[in-house]
C-alpha positions as CSV (number, residue, x, y, z in Angstrom):
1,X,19.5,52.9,-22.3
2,X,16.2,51.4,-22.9
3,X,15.6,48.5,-25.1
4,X,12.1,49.6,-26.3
5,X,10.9,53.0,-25.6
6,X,7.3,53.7,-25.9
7,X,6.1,57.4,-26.5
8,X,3.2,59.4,-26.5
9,X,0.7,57.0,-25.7
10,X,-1.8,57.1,-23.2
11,X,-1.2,54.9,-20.5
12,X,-3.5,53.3,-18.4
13,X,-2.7,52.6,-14.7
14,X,-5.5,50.3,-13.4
15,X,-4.4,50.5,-9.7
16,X,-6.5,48.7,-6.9
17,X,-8.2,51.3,-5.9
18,X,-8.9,53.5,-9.2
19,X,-7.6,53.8,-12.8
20,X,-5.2,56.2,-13.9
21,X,-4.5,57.4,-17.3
22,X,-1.9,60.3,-18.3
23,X,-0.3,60.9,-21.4
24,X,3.7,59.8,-21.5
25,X,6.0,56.8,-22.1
26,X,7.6,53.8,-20.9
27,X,11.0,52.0,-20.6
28,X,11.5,48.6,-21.2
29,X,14.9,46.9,-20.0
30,X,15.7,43.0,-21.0
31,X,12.0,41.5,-19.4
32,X,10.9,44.5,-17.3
33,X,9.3,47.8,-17.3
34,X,12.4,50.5,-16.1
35,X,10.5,53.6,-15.6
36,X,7.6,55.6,-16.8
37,X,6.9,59.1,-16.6
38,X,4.4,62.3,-18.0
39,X,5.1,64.3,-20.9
40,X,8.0,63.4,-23.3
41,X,10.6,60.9,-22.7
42,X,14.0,62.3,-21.7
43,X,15.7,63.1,-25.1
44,X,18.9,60.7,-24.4
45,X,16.8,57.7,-23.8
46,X,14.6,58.7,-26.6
47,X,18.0,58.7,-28.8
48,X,19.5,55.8,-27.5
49,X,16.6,53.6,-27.4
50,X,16.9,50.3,-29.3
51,X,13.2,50.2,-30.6
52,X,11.5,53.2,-30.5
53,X,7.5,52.9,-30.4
54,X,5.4,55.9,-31.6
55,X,1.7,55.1,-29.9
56,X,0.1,58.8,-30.5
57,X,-3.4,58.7,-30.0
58,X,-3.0,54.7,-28.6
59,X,-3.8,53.0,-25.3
60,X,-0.7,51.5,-23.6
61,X,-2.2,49.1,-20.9
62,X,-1.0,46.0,-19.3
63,X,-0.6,43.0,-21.3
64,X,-4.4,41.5,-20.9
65,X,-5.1,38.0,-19.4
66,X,-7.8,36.1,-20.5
67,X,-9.1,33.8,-17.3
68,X,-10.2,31.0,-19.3
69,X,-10.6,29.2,-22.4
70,X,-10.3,25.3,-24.2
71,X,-7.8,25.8,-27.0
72,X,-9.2,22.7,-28.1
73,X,-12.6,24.5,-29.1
74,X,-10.7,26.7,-32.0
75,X,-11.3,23.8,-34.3
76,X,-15.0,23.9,-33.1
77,X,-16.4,27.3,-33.2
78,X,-19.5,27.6,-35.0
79,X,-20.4,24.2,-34.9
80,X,-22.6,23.9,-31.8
81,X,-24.5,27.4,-32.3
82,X,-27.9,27.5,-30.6
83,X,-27.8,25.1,-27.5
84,X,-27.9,25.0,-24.0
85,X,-24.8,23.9,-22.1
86,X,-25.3,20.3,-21.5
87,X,-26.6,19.7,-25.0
88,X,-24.0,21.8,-26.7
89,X,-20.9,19.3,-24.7
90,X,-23.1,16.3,-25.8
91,X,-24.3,16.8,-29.2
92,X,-20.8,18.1,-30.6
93,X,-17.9,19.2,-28.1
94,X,-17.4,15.9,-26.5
95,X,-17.7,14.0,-30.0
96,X,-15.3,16.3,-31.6
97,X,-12.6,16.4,-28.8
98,X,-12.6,12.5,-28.7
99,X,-11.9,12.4,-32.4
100,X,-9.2,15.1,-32.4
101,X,-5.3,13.6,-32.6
102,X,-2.3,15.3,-30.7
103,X,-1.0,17.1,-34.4
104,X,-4.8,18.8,-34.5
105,X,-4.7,19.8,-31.2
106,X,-0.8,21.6,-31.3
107,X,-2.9,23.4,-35.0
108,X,-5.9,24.3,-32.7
109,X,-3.9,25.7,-29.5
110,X,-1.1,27.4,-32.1
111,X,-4.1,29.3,-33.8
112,X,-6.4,30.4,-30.7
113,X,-3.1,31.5,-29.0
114,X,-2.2,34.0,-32.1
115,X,-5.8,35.0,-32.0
116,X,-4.8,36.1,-28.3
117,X,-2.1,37.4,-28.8
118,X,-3.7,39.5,-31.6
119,X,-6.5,40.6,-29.6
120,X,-4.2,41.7,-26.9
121,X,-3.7,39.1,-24.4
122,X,-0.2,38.4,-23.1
123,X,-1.5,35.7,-20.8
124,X,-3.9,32.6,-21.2
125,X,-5.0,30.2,-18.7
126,X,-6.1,27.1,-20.6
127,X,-8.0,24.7,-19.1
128,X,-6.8,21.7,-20.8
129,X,-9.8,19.4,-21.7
130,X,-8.3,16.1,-23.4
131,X,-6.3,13.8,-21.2
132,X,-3.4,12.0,-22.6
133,X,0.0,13.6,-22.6
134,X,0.7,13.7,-26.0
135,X,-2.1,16.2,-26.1
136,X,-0.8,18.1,-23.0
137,X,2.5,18.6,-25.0
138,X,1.2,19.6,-27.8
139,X,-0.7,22.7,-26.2
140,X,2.6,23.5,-24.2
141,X,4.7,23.1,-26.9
142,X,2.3,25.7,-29.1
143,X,2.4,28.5,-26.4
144,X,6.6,28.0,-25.9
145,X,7.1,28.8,-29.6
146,X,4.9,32.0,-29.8
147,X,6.3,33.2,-26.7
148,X,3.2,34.3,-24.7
149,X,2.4,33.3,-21.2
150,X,0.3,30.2,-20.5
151,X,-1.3,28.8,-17.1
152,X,-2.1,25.2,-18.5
153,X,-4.6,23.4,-15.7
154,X,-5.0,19.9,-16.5
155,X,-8.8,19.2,-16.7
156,X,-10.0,16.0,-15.3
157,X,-13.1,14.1,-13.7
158,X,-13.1,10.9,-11.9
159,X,-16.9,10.1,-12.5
160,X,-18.8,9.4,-14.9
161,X,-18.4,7.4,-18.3
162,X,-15.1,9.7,-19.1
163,X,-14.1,9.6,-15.7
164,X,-10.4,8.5,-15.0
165,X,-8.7,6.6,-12.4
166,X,-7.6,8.9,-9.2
167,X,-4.1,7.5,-9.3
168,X,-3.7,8.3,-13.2
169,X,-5.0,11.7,-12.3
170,X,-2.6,12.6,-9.4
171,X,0.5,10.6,-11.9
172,X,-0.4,12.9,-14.7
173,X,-0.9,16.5,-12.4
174,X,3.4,15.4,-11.2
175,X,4.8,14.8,-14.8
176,X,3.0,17.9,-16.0
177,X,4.3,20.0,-13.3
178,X,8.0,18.4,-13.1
179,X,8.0,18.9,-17.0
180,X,6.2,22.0,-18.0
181,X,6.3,24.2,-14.8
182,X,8.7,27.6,-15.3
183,X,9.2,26.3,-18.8
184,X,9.9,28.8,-21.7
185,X,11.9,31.1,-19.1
186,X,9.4,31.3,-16.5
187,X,6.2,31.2,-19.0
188,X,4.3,28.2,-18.3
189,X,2.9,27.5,-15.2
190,X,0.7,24.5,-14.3
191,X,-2.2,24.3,-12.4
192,X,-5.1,21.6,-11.3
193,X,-8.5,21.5,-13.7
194,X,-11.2,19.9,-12.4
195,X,-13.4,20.0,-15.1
196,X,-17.0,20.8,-13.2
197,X,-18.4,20.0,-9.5
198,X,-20.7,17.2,-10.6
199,X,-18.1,15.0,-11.9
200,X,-15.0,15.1,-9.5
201,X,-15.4,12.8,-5.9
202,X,-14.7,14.5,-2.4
203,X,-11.3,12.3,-2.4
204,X,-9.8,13.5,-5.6
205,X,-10.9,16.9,-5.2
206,X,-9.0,16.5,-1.5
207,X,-6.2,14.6,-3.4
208,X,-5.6,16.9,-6.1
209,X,-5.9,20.2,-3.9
210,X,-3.2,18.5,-1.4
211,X,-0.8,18.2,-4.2
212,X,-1.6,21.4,-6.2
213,X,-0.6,23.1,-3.1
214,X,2.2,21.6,-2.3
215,X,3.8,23.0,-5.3
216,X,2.0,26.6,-4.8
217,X,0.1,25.6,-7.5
218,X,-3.6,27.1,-8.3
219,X,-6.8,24.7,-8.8
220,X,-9.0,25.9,-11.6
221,X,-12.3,25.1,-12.0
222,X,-16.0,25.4,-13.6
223,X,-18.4,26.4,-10.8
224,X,-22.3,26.6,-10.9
225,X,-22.3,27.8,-14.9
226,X,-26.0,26.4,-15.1
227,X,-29.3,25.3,-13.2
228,X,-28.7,21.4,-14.4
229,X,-25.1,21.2,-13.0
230,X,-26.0,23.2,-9.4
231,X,-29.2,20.6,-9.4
232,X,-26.6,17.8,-10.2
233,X,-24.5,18.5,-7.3
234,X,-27.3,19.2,-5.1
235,X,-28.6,15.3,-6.0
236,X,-25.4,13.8,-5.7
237,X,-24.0,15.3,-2.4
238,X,-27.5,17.7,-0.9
239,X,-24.8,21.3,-0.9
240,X,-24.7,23.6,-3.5
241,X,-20.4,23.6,-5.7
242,X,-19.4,26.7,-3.4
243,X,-20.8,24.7,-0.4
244,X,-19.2,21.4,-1.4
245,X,-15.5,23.5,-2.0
246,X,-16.0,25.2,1.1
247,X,-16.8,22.1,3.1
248,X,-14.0,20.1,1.3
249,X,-11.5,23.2,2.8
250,X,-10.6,23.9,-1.2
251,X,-11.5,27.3,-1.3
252,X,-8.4,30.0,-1.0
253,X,-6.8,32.3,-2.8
254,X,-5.1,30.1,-5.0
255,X,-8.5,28.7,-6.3
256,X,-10.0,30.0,-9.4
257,X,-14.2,29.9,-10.1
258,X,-14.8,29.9,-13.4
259,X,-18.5,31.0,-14.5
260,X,-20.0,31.4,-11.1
261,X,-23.2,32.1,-12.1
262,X,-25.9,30.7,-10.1
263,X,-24.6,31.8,-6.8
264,X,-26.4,32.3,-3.5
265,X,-25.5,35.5,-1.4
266,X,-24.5,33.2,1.1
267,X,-21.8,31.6,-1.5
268,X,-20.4,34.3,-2.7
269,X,-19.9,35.0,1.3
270,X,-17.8,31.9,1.6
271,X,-16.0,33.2,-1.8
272,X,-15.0,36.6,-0.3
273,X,-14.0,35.0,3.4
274,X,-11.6,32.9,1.3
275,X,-10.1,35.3,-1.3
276,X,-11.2,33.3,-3.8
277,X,-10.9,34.3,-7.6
278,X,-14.2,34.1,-9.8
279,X,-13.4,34.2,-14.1
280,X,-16.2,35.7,-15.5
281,X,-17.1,34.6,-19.2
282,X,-20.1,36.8,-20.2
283,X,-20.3,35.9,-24.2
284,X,-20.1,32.1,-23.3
285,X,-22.8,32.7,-20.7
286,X,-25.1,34.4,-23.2
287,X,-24.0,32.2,-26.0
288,X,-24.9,28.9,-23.8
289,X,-28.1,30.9,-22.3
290,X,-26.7,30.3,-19.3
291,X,-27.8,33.4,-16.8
292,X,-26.0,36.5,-15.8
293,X,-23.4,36.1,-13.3
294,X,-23.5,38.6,-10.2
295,X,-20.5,40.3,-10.8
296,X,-21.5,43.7,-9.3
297,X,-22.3,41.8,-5.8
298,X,-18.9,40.2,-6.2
299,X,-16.7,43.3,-6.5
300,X,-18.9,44.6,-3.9
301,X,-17.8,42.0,-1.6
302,X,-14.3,42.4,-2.4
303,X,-14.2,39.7,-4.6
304,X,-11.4,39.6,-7.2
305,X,-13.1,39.1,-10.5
306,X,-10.9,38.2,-13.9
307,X,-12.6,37.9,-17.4
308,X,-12.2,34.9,-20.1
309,X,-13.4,34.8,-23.3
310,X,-13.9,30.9,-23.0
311,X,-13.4,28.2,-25.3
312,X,-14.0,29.5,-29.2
313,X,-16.7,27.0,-29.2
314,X,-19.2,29.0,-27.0
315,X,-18.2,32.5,-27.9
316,X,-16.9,32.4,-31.0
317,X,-13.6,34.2,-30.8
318,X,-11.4,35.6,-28.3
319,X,-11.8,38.9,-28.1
320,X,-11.3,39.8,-24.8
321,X,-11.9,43.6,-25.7
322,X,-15.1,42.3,-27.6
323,X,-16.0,40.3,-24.1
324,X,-15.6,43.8,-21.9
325,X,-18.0,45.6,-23.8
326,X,-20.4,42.3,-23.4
327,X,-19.5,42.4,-20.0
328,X,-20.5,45.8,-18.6
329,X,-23.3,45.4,-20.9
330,X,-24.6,42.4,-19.7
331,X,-24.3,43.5,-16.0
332,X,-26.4,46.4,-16.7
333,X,-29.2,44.8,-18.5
334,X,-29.0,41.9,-15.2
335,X,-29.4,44.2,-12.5
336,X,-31.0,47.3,-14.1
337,X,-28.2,49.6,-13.3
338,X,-26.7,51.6,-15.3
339,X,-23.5,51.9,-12.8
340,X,-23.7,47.9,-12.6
341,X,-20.0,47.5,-14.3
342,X,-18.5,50.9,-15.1
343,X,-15.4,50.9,-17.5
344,X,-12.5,51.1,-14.9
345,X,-14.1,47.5,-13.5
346,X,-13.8,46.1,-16.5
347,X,-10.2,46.8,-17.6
348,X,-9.1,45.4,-13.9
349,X,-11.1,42.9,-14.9
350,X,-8.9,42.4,-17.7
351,X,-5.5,43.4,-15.9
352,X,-5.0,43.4,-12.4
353,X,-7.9,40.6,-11.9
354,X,-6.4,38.5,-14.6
355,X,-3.0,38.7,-12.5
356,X,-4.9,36.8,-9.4
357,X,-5.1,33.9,-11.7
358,X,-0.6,33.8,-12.9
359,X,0.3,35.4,-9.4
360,X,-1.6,33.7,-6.0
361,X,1.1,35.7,-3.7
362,X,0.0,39.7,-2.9
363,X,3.6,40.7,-4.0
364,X,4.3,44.1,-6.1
365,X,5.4,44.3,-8.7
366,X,3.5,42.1,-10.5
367,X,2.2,41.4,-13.8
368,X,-1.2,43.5,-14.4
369,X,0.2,47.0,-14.0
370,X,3.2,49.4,-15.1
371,X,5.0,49.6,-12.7
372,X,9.0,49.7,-12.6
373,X,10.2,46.1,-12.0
374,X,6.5,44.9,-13.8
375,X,7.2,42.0,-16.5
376,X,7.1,43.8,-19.5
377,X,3.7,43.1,-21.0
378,X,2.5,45.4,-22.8
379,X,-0.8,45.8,-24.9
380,X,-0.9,48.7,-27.2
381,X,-4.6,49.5,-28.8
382,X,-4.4,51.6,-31.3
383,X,-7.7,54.5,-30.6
384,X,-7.0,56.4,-33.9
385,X,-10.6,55.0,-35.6
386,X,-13.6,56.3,-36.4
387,X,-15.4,54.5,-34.1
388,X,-13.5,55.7,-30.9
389,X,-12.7,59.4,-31.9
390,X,-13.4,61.8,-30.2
391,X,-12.2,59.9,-27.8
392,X,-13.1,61.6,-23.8
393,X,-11.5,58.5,-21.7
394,X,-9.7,55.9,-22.4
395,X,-11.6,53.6,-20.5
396,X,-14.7,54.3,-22.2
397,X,-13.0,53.5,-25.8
398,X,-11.6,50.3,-24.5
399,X,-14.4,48.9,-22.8
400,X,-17.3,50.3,-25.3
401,X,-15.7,51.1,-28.5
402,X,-12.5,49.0,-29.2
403,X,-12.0,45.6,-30.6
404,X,-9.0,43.1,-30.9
405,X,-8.9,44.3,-34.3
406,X,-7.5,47.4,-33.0
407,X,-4.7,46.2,-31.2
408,X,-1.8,47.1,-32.6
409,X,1.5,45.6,-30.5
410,X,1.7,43.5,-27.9
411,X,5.2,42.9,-26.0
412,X,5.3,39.9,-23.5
413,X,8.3,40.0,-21.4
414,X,10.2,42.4,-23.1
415,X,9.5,40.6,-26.7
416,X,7.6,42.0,-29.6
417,X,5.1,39.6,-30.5
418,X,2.6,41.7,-32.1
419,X,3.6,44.9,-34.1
420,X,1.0,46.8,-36.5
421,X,-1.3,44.5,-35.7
422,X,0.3,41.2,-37.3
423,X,2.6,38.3,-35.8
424,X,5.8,39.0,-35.6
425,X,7.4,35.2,-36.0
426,X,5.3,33.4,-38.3
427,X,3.4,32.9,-41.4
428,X,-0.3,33.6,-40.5
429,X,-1.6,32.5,-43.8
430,X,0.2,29.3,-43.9
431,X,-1.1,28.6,-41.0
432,X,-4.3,28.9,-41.6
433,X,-3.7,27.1,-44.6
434,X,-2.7,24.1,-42.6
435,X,-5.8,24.4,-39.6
436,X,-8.3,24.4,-42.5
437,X,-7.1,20.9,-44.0
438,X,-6.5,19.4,-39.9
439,X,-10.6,20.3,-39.5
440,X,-11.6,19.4,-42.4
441,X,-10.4,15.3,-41.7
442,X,-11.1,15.9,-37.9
443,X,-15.0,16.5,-39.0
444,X,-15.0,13.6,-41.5
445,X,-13.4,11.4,-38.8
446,X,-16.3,12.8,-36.0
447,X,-19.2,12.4,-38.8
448,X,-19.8,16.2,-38.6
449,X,-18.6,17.0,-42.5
């Protein structure tokens, strides 16, 4: 007997080497995918069932992950439209983040994770931008009540005016991972943030790898997302961030590159010999007028490649089926080639790619795929609109004609968050209710009302 029966839907396989999609169902047992199989489910499991699903004319994928984003930045989107990078953290993201309290931030990372959730995404990696662990809680605390999985990596810098003290740093990194790590049965892990190249020292970049690794912990971190920071680095230490990770003996499979857009051919070498995972966040990287990562030159290599949506302050939402359609899009327009990023790359992208990032070790079955013995998360998208009928492959509706809005439930470990498109545990209104009076004091308080 299956818990949740799924029928009739097309499901999408996106295996390693190429993407499957046949029309049947799927069983779901406690946390785990049981069995699929073509055609219609076997009439005593369809009768016995405890939730049966009906997703005719639907998409049933893997649970998406979205590689990277600042839950902080759900307070701030819209606010720092129309600059580059380093001006857009100056002028209003670093003022705003200093001024928010702990109770804004649990109201900013409790609404940007039901935004995920809504658009799909089972799994999140935040990279955690404001020190203090009252502030860490709070985003921990957010994603254990709604249930969906979280990789919280602890930003930090040691130079610079916010930089902190390396002892602090390695302190904080031990209590996070002593106190949030398997939490919410199994769904929070932890992780190392160094915040950007520029602003961390060869010692605690050493330091903080050492000890990330000694709990098989990944190490998460922007990479060369403009000119100014690459021409930072290059002052400060004469190699280019890939150069100065590679040199440092940081780079491995365990190490996620967030951005990686102004890349030599001979970094993304060093990325490929290392296994290295890149998180590729094409809105932000138009938004910030940042450049085009070389994302067809990566998978070309071999080069695992996972997609964020980043923060909601350089995007504005996210939509990680909004960001697949930017990012096949984007890699055409860059190279020239129409083949540049075809649908099937992009819904690894959002699948098995994303699973690099929760799952360092090559073990099957993991989460990313339907397999029996996956975790069951499940996205369901529902393809019965205009704007994806007739619908010829289900690729090709997810990556160029789908939205968020269109998903319709999302199950993460064998729980129904998401069912006909709305929240299954909370109030949505009330809580929106209760972010719009938290910003409206946090922008009084950081003289932006």
């Amino acid at each position: 007997m299956f818990d949740i029966l799924i029928e009739h839907g097309m499901l999408v396989y996106p295996g390693a080497e190429r993407l499957d999609q046949r029309s049947g169902w799927l069983g779901i047992t406690g946390d785990r995918i049981v069995a699929t199989g073509d055609g219609e489910a076997p009439p005593d499991d369809r009768t016995n069932a405890g939730l049966l699903i009906e997703a005719r004319g639907m998409a049933v994928m893997p649970g998406l992950v979205n590689g990277h984003t600042h839950l902080s930045q759900t307070f701030m989107r819209g606010l720092a439209d129309d600059r580059s990078l380093l001006r857009w953290l100056w002028e209003v993201i670093w003022p705003v983040q200093t001024a928010m309290t702990p109770e804004e931030m649990y109201l900013a990372a409790r609404l940007g994770l039901v935004e995920n959730l809504r658009c799909g995404a089972t799994n999140v990696v935040q990279h955690h931008k404001l020190p203090g662990r009252d502030y860490v809680e709070a985003t921990a605390q957010a994603a254990a009540e709604l249930g969906c999985r979280l990789v919280l990596a602890r930003g930090w810098v040691d130079m610079g005016p916010s930089g902190e003290p390396l002892d602090h740093i390695l302190t904080d990194l031990a209590w996070l991972h002593d106190t949030w790590h398997g939490a919410a049965d199994g769904r929070i892990h932890v992780a190392s943030g160094p915040l950007a190249a520029w602003r961390c020292s060869d010692q605690a970049m050493r330091m903080t790898t050492e000890l990330a690794r000694s709990w098989g912990a990944p190490i998460h971190i922007h990479v060369s997302e403009s000119r100014d920071e690459v021409d930072m680095q290059l002052e400060r230490c004469g190699k280019r961030p890939i150069e100065w990770l590679a040199d440092l003996g940081v780079l491995g499979p365990d190490v996620q590159l967030v951005h990686a857009v102004h890349v030599t051919d001979g970094e993304l070498d060093l990325i490929a010999e290392s296994s290295s995972v890149v998180v590729h966040c094409p809105t932000s990287n138009m938004y910030l007028a940042s450049g085009a990562a070389p994302i067809r030159r990566m998978l070309d290599r071999g080069i695992p490649v996972a997609l964020g949506s980043d923060g909601s302050g350089s995007n504005n939402s996210q939509d990680l089926l909004e960001g697949a359609k930017v990012a096949a899009l984007l890699a055409k327009h860059a190279t020239g080639d129409a083949q540049a990023l075809l649908p099937a790359d992009v819904v690894r992208m959002l699948t098995v790619g994303g699973a690099r990032l929760w799952q360092t070790q090559e073990t099957q079955p993991r989460i990313g795929e339907l397999l029996p013995g996956s975790p069951a998360d499940v996205t369901i998208v529902n393809l019965n609109n205009p704007r994806c009928q007739p619908m010829h492959s289900a690729a090709s509706a997810l990556v160029y004609n789908a939205s968020g809005a269109d998903v319709d439930t999302v199950i993460v470990a064998g729980e129904v968050l998401v069912q006909a498109g709305r929240m299954t545990q909370l109030d949505e209104a009330a809580l929106f209710e209760e972010c719009n009076d938290a910003v409206a004091a946090l922008m009084r308080r950081a003289d932006l009302s």
